[in-house]
Structure formats: C-alpha cells, structure tokens
Gaussian input, Z-matrix of N, CA and C with variables (Angstrom, degrees):
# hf/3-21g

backbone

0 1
 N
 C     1     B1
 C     2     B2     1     A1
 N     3     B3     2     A2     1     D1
 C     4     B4     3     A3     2     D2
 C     5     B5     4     A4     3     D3
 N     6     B6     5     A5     4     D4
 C     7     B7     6     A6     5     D5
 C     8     B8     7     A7     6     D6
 N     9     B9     8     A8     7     D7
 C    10    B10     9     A9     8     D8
 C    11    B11    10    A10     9     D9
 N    12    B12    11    A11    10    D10
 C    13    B13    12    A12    11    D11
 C    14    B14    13    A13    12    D12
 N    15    B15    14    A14    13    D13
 C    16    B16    15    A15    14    D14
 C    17    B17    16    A16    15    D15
 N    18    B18    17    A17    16    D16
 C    19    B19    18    A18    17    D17
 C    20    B20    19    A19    18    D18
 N    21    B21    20    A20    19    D19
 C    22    B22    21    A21    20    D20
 C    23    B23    22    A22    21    D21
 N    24    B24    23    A23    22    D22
 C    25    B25    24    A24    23    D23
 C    26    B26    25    A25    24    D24
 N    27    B27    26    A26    25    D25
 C    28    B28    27    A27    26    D26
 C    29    B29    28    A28    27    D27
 N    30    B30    29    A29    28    D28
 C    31    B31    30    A30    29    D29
 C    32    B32    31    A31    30    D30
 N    33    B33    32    A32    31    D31
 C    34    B34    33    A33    32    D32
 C    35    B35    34    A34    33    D33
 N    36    B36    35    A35    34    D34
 C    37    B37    36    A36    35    D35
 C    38    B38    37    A37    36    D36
 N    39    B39    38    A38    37    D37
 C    40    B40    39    A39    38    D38
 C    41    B41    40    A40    39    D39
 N    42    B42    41    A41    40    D40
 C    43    B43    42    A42    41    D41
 C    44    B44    43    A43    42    D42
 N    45    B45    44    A44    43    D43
 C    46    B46    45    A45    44    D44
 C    47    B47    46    A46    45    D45
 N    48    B48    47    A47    46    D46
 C    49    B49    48    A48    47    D47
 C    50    B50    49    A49    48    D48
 N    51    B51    50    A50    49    D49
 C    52    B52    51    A51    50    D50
 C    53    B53    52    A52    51    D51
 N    54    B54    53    A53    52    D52
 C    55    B55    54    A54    53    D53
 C    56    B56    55    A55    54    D54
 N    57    B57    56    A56    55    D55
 C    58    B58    57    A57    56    D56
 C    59    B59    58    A58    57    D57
 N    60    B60    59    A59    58    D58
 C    61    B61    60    A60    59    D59
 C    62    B62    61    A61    60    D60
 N    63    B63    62    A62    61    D61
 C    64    B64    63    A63    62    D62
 C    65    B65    64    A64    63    D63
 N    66    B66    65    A65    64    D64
 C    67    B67    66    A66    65    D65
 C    68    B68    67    A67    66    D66
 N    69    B69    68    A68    67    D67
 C    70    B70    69    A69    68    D68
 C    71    B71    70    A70    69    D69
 N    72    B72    71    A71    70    D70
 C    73    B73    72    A72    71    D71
 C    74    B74    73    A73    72    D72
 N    75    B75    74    A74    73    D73
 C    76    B76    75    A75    74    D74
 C    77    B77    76    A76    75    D75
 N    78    B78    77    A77    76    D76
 C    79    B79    78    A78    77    D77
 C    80    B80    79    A79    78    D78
 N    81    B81    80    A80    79    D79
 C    82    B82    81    A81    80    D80
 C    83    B83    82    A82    81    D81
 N    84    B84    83    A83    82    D82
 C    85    B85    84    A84    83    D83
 C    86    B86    85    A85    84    D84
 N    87    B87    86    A86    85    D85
 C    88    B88    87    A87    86    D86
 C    89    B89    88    A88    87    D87
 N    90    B90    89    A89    88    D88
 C    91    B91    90    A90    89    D89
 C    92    B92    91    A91    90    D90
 N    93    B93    92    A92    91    D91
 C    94    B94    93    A93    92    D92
 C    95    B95    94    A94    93    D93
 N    96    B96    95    A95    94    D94
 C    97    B97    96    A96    95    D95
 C    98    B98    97    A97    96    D96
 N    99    B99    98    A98    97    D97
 C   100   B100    99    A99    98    D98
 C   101   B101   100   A100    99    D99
 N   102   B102   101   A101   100   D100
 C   103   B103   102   A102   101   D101
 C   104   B104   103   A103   102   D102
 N   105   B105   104   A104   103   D103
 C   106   B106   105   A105   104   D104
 C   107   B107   106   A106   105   D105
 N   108   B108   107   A107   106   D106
 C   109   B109   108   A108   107   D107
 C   110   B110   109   A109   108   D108
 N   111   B111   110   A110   109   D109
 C   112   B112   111   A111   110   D110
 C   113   B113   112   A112   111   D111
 N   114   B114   113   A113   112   D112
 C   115   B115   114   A114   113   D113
 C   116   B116   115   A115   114   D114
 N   117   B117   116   A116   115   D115
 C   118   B118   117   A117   116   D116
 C   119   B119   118   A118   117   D117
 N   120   B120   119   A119   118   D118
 C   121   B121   120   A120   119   D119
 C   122   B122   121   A121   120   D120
 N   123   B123   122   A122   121   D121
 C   124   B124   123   A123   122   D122
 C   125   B125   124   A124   123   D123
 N   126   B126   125   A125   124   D124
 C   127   B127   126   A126   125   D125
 C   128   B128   127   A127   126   D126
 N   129   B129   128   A128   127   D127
 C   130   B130   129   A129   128   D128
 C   131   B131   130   A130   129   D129
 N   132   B132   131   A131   130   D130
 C   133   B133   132   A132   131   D131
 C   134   B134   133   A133   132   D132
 N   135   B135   134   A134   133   D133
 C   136   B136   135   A135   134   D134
 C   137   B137   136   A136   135   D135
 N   138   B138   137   A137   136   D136
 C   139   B139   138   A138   137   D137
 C   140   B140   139   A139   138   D138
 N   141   B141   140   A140   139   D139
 C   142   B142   141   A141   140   D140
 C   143   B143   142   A142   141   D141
 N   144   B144   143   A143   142   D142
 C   145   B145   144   A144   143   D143
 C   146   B146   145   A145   144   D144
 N   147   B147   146   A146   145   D145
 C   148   B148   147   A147   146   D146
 C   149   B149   148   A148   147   D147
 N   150   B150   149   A149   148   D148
 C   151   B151   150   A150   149   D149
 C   152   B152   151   A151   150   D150
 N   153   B153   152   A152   151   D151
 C   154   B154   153   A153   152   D152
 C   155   B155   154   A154   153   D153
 N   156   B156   155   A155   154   D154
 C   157   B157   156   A156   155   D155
 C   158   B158   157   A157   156   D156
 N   159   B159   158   A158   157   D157
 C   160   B160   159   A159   158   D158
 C   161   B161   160   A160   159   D159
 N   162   B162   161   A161   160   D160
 C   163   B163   162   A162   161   D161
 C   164   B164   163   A163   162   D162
 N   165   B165   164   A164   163   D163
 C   166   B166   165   A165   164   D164
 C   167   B167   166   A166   165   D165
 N   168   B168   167   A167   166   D166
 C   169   B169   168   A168   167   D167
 C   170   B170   169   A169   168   D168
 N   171   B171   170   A170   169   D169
 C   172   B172   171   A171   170   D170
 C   173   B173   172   A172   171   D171
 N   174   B174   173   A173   172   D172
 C   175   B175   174   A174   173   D173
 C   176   B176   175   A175   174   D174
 N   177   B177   176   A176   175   D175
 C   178   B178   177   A177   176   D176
 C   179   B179   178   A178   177   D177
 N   180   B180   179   A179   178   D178
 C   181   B181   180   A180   179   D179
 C   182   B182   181   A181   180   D180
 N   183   B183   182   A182   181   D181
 C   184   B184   183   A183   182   D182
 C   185   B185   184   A184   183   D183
 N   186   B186   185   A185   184   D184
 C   187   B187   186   A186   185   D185
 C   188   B188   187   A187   186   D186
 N   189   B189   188   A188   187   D187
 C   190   B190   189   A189   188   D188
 C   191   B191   190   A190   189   D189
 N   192   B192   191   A191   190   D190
 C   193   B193   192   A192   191   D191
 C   194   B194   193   A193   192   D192
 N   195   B195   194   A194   193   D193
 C   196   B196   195   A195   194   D194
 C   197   B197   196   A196   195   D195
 N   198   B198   197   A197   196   D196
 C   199   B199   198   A198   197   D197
 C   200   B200   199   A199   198   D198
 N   201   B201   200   A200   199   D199
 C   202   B202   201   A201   200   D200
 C   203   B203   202   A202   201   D201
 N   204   B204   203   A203   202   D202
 C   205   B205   204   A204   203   D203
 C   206   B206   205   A205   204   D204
 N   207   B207   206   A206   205   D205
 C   208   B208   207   A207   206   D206
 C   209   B209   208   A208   207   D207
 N   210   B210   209   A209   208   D208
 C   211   B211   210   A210   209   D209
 C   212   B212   211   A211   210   D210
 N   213   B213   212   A212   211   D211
 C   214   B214   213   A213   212   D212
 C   215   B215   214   A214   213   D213
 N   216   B216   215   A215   214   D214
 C   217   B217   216   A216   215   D215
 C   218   B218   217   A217   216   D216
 N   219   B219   218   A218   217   D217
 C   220   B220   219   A219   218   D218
 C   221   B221   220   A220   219   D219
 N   222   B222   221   A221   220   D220
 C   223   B223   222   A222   221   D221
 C   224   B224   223   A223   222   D222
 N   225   B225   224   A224   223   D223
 C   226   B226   225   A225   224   D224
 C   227   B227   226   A226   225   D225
 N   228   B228   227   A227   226   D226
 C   229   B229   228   A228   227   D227
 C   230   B230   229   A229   228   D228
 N   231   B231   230   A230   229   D229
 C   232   B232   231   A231   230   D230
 C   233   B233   232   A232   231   D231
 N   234   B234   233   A233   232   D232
 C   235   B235   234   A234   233   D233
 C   236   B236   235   A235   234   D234
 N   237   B237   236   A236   235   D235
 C   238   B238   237   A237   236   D236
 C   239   B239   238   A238   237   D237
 N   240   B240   239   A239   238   D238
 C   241   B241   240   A240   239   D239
 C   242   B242   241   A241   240   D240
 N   243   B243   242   A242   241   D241
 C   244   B244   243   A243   242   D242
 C   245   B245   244   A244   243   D243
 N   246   B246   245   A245   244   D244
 C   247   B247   246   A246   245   D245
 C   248   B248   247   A247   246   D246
 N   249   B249   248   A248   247   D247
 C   250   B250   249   A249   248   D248
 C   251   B251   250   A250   249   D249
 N   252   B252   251   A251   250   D250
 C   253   B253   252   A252   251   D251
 C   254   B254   253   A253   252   D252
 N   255   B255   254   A254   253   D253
 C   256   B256   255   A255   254   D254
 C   257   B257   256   A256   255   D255
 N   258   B258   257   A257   256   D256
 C   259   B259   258   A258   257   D257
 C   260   B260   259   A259   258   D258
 N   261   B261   260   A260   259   D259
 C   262   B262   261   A261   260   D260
 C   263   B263   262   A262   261   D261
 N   264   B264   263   A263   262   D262
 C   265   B265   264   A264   263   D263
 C   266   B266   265   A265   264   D264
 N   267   B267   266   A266   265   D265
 C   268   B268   267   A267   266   D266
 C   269   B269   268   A268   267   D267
 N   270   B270   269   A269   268   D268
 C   271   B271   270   A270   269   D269
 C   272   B272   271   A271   270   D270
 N   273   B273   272   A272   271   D271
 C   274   B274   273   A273   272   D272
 C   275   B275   274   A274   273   D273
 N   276   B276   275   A275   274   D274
 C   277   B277   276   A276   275   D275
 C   278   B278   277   A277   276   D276
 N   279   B279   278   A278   277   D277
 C   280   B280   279   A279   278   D278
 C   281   B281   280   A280   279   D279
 N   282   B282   281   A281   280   D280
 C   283   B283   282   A282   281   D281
 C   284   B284   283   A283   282   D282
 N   285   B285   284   A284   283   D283
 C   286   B286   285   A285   284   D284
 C   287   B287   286   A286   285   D285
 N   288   B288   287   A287   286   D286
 C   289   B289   288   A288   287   D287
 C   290   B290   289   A289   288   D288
 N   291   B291   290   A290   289   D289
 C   292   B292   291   A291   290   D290
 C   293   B293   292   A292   291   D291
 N   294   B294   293   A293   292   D292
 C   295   B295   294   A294   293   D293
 C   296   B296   295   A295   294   D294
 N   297   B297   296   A296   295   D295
 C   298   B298   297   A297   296   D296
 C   299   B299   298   A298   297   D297
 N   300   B300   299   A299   298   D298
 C   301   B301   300   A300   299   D299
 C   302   B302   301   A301   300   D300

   B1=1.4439
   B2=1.5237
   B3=1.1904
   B4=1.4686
   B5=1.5380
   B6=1.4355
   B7=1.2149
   B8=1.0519
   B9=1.2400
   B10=1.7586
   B11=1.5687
   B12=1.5840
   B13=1.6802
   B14=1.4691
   B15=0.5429
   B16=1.6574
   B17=1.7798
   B18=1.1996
   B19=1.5968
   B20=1.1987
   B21=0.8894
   B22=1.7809
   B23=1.6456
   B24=1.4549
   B25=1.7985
   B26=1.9654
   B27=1.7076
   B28=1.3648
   B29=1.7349
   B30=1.1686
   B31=1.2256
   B32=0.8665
   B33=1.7979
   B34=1.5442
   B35=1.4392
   B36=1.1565
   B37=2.1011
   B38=1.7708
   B39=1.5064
   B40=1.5919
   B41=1.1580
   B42=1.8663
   B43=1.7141
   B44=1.8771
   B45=1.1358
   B46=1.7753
   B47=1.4203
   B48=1.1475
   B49=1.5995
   B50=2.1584
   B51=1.9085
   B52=1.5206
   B53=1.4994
   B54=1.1605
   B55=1.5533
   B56=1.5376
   B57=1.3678
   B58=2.0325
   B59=1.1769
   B60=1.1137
   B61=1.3950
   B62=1.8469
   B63=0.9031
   B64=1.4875
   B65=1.6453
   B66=1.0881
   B67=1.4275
   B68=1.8533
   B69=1.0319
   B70=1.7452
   B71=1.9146
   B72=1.2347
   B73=1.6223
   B74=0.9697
   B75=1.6343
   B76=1.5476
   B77=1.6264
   B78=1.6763
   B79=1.2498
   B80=1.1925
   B81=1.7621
   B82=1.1622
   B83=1.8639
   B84=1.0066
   B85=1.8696
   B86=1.4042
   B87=1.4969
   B88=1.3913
   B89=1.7756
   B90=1.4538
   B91=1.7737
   B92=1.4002
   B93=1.6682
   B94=1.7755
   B95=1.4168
   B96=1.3133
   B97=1.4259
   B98=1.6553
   B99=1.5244
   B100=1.7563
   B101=1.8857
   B102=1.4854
   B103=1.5340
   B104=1.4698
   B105=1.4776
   B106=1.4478
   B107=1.5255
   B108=1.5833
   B109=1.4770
   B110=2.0358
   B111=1.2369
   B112=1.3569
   B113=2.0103
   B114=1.0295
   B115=1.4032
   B116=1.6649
   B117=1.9082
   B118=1.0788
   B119=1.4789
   B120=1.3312
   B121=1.7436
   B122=2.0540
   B123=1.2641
   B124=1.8827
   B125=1.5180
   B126=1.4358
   B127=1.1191
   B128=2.0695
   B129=1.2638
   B130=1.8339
   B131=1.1247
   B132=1.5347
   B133=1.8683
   B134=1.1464
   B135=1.4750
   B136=1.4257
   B137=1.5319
   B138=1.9733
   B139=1.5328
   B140=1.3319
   B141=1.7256
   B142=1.4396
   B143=1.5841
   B144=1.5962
   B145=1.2302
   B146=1.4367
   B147=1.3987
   B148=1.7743
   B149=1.6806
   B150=1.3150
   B151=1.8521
   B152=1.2848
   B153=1.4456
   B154=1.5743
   B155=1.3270
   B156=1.8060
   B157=1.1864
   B158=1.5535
   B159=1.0694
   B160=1.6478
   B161=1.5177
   B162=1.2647
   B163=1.6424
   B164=1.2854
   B165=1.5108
   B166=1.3914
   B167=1.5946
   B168=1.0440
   B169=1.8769
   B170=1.6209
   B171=1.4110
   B172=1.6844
   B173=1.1089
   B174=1.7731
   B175=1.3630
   B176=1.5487
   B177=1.4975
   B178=1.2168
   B179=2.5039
   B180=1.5182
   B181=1.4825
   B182=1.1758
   B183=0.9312
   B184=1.7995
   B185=1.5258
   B186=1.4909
   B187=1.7304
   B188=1.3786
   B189=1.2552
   B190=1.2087
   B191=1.9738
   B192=1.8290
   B193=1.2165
   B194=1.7763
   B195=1.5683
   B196=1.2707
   B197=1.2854
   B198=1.6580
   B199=1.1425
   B200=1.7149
   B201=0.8415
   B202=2.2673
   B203=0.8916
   B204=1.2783
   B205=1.3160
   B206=1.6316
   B207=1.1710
   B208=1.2571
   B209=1.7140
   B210=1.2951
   B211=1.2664
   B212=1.8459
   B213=1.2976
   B214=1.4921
   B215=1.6785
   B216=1.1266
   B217=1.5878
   B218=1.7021
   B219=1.4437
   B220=1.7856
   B221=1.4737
   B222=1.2485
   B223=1.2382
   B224=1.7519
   B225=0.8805
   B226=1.9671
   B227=1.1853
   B228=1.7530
   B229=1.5938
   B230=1.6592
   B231=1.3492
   B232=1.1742
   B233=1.7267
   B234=1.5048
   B235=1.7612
   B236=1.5990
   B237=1.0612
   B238=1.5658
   B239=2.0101
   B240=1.1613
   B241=1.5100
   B242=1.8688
   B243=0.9141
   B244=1.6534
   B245=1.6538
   B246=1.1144
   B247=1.2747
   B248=1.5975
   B249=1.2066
   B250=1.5052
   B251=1.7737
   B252=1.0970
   B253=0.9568
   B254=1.7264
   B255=1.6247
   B256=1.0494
   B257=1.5921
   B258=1.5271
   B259=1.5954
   B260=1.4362
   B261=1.7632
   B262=1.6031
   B263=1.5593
   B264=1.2719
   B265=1.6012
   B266=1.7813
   B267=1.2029
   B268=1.6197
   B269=1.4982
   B270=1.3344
   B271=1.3610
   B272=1.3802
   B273=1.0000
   B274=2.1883
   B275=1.9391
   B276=1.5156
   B277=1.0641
   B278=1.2583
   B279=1.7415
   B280=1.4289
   B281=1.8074
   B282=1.7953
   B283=1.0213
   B284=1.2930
   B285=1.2958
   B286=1.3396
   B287=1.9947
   B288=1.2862
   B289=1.5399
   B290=1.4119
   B291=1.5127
   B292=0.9974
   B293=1.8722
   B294=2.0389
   B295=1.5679
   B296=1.4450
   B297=1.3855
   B298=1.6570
   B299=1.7118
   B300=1.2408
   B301=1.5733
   B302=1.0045
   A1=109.30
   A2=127.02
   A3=145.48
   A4=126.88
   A5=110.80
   A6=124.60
   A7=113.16
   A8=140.54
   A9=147.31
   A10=108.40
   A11=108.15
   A12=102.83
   A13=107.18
   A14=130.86
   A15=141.82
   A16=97.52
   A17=122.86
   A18=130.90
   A19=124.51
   A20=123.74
   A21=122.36
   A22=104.58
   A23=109.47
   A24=99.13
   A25=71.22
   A26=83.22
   A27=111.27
   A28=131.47
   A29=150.17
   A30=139.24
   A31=75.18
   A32=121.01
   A33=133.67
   A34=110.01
   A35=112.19
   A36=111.77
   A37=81.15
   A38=95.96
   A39=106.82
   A40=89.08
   A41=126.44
   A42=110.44
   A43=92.04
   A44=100.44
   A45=94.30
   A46=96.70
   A47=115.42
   A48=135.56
   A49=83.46
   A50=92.76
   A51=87.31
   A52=105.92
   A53=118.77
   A54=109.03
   A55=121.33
   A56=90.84
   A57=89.12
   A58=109.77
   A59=110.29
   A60=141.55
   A61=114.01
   A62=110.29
   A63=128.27
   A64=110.30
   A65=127.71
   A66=121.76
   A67=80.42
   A68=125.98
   A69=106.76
   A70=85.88
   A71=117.04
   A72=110.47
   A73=117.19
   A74=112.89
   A75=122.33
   A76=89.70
   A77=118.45
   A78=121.08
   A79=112.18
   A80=122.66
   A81=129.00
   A82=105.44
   A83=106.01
   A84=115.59
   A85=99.18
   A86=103.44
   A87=110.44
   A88=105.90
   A89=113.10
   A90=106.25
   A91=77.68
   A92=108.82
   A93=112.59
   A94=139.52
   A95=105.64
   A96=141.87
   A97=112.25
   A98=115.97
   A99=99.43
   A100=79.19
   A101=87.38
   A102=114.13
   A103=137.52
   A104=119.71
   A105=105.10
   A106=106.25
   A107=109.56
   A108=85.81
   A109=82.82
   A110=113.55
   A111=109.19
   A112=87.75
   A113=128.61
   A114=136.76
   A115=106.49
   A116=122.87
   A117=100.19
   A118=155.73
   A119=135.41
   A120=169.76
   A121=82.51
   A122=92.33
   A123=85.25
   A124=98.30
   A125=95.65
   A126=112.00
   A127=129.37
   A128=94.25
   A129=128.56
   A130=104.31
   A131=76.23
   A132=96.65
   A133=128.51
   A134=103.99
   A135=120.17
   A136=107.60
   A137=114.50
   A138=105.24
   A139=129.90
   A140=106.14
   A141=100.07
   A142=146.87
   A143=98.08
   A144=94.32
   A145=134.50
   A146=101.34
   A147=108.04
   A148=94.52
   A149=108.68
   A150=79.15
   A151=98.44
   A152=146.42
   A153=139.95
   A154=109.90
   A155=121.53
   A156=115.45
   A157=136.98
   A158=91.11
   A159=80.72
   A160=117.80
   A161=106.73
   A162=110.49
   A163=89.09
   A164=111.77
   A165=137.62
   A166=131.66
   A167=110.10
   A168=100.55
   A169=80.78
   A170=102.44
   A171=134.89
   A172=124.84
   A173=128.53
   A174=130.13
   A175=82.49
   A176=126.23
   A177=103.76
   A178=92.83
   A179=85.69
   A180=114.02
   A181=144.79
   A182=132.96
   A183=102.95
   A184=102.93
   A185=128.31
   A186=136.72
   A187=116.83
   A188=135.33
   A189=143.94
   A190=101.35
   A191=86.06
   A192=114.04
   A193=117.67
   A194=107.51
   A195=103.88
   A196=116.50
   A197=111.09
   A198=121.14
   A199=109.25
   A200=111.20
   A201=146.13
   A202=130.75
   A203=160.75
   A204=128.84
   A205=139.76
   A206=119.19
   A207=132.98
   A208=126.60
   A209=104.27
   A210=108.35
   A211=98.69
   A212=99.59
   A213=102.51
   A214=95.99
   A215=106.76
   A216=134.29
   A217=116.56
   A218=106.80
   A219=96.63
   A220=110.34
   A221=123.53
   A222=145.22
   A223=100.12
   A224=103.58
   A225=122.78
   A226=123.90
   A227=113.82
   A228=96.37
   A229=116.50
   A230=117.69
   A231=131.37
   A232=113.04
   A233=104.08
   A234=105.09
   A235=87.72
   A236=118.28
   A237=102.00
   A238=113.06
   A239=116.95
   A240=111.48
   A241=94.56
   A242=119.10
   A243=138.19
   A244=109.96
   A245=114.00
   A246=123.31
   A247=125.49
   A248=126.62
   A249=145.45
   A250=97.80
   A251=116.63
   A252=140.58
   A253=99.29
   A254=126.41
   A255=112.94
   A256=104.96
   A257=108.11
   A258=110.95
   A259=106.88
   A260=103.21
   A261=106.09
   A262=104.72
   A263=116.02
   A264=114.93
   A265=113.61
   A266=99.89
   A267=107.17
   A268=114.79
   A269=116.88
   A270=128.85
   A271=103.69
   A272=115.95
   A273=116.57
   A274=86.52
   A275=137.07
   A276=123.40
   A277=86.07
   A278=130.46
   A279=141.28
   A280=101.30
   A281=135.82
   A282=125.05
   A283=131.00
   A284=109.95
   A285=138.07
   A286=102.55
   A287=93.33
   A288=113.57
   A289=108.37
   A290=116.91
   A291=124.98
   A292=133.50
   A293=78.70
   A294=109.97
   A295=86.73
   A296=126.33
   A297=124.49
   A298=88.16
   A299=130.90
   A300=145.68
   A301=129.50
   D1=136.95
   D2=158.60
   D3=-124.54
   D4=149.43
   D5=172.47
   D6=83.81
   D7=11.24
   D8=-148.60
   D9=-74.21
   D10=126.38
   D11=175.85
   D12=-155.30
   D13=-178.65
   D14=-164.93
   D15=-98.78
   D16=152.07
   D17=126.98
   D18=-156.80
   D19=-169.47
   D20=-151.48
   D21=-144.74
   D22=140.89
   D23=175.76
   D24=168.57
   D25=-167.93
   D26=168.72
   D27=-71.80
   D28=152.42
   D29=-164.59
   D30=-128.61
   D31=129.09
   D32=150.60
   D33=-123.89
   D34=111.26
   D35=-176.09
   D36=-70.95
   D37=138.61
   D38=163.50
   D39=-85.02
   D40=-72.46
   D41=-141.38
   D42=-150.16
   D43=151.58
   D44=174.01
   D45=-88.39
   D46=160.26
   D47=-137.84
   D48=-130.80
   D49=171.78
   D50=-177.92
   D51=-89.26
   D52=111.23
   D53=148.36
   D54=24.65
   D55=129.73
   D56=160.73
   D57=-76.41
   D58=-162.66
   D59=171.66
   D60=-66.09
   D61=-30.91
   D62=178.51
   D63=-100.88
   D64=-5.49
   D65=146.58
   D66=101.24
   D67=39.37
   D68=-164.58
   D69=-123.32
   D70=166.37
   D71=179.43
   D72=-113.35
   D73=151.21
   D74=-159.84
   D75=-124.84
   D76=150.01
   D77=162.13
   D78=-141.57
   D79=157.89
   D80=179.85
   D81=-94.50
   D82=139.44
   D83=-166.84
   D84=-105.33
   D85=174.95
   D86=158.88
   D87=-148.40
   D88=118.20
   D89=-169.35
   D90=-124.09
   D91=129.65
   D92=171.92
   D93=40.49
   D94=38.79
   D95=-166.11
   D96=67.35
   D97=9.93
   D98=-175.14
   D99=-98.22
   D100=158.92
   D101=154.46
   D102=-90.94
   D103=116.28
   D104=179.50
   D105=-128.15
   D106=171.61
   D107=-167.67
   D108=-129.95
   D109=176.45
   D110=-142.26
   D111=-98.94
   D112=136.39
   D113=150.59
   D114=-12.91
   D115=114.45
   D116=138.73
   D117=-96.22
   D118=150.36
   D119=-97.70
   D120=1.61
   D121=75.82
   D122=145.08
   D123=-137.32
   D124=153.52
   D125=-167.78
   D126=-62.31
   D127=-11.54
   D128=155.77
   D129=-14.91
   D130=-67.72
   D131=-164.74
   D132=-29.87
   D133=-49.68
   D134=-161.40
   D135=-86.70
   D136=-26.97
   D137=162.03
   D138=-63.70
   D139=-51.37
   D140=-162.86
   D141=-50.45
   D142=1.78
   D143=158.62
   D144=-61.81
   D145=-29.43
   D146=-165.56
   D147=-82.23
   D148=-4.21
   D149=171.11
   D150=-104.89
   D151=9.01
   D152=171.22
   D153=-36.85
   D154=114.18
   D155=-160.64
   D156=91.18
   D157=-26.91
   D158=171.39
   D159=-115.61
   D160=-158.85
   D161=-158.80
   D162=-114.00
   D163=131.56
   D164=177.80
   D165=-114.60
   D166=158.03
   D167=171.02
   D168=-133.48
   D169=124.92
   D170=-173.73
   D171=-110.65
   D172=118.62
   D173=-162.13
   D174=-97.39
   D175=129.05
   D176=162.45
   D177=-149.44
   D178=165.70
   D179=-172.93
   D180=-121.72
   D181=124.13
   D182=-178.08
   D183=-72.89
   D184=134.55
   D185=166.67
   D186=-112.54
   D187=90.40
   D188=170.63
   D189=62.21
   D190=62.21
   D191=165.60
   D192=50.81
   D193=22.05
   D194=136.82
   D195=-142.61
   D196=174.11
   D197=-161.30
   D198=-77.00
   D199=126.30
   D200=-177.30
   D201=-69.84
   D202=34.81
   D203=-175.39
   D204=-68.66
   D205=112.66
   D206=-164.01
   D207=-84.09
   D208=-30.12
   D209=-176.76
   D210=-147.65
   D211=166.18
   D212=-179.52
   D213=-165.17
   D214=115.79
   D215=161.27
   D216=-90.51
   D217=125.10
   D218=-179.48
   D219=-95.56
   D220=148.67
   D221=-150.68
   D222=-132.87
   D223=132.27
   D224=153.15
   D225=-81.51
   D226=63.67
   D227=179.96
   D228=-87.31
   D229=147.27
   D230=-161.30
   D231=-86.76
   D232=-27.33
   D233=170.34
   D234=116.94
   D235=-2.34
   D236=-168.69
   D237=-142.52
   D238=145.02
   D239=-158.35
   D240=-59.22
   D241=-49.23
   D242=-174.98
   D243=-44.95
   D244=-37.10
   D245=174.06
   D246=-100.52
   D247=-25.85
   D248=-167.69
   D249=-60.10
   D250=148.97
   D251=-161.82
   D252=-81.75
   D253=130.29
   D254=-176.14
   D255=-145.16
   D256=137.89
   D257=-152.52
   D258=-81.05
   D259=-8.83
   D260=-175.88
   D261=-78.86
   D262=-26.13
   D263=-176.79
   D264=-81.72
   D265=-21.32
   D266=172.99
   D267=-117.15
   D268=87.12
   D269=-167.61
   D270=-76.58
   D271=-22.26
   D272=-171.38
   D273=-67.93
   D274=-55.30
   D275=-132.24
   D276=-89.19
   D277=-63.76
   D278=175.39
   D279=-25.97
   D280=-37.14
   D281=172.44
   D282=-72.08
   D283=-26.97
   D284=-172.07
   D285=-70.86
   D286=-49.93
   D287=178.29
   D288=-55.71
   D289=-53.33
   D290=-165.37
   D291=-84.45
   D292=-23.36
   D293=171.24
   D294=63.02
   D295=53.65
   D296=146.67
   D297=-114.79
   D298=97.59
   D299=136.66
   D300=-46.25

C-alpha cells in the first residue's frame, strides 16, 4: 500500500463489483466525487453497505495501483464547513484510523 490518507464526504456505492476469488464481495464507492473500489477478501466488503449515504471519515490507499478504501468511520455532517466533522479536533478516532495509539 502507498500514499494512504484520510478524507471525508458522503459514501455512495455506485455498483457491487465481481467477486474475488474467494467468493467474498467487492464494490466500487464514491467518497467526494473520487472513486474507490473496496479491497479484495477484506472484511470492508461486507460493511460498506451500511454506510451507503451517509457522511464518513475514509481511510483510503492506492492497492496495486488503484484507489482502496480500507476503513470507514461514520460522521454527522451538518451541510456546512463550521459544523462538519473534523479528524484534527478528534484525535482518539483519526488514531484509531491510523493505528498510531
């Protein structure tokens, strides 16, 4: 993995993707207009539906040169920059994400 960073927006799954090799499901996302498509047999897979729609703070990577998403934290964004949820003010979750403890 390279380049790994956080961003934040809405999670919209466009489409479930084919299967790995292990029969486990892969989907293509959408966090703040980029596209990522989900790790295959990680265990992701099998959440990211339940955040379809909502507002997230997103661990994501490039993995054998495309873009990853690895983790997904749900967020309360409010619609407005002043209110939006920000990972610098909550250092426990941004560590947790980052697995620096």
């Amino acid at each position: 993995m390279q380049k790994e960073y956080i961003t934040q927006g809405t999670l919209n799954v466009i489409k479930r993707l084919k299967g790995s090799r292990n029969g486990n499901p892969r989907y293509l996302v959408e966090v703040n207009g980029e596209e990522f498509r989900t790790q295959p047999d990680a265990m992701f897979g099998y959440a990211v539906t339940n955040y379809d729609g909502k507002g997230v703070l997103a661990k994501v990577c490039t993995y054998y040169g495309k873009q990853t998403i690895t983790y997904a934290q749900e967020t309360y964004l409010m619609g407005d920059e002043e209110n939006d949820f920000n990972y610098k003010e909550t250092p426990h979750i941004y560590l947790k994400m980052t697995g620096r403890n």
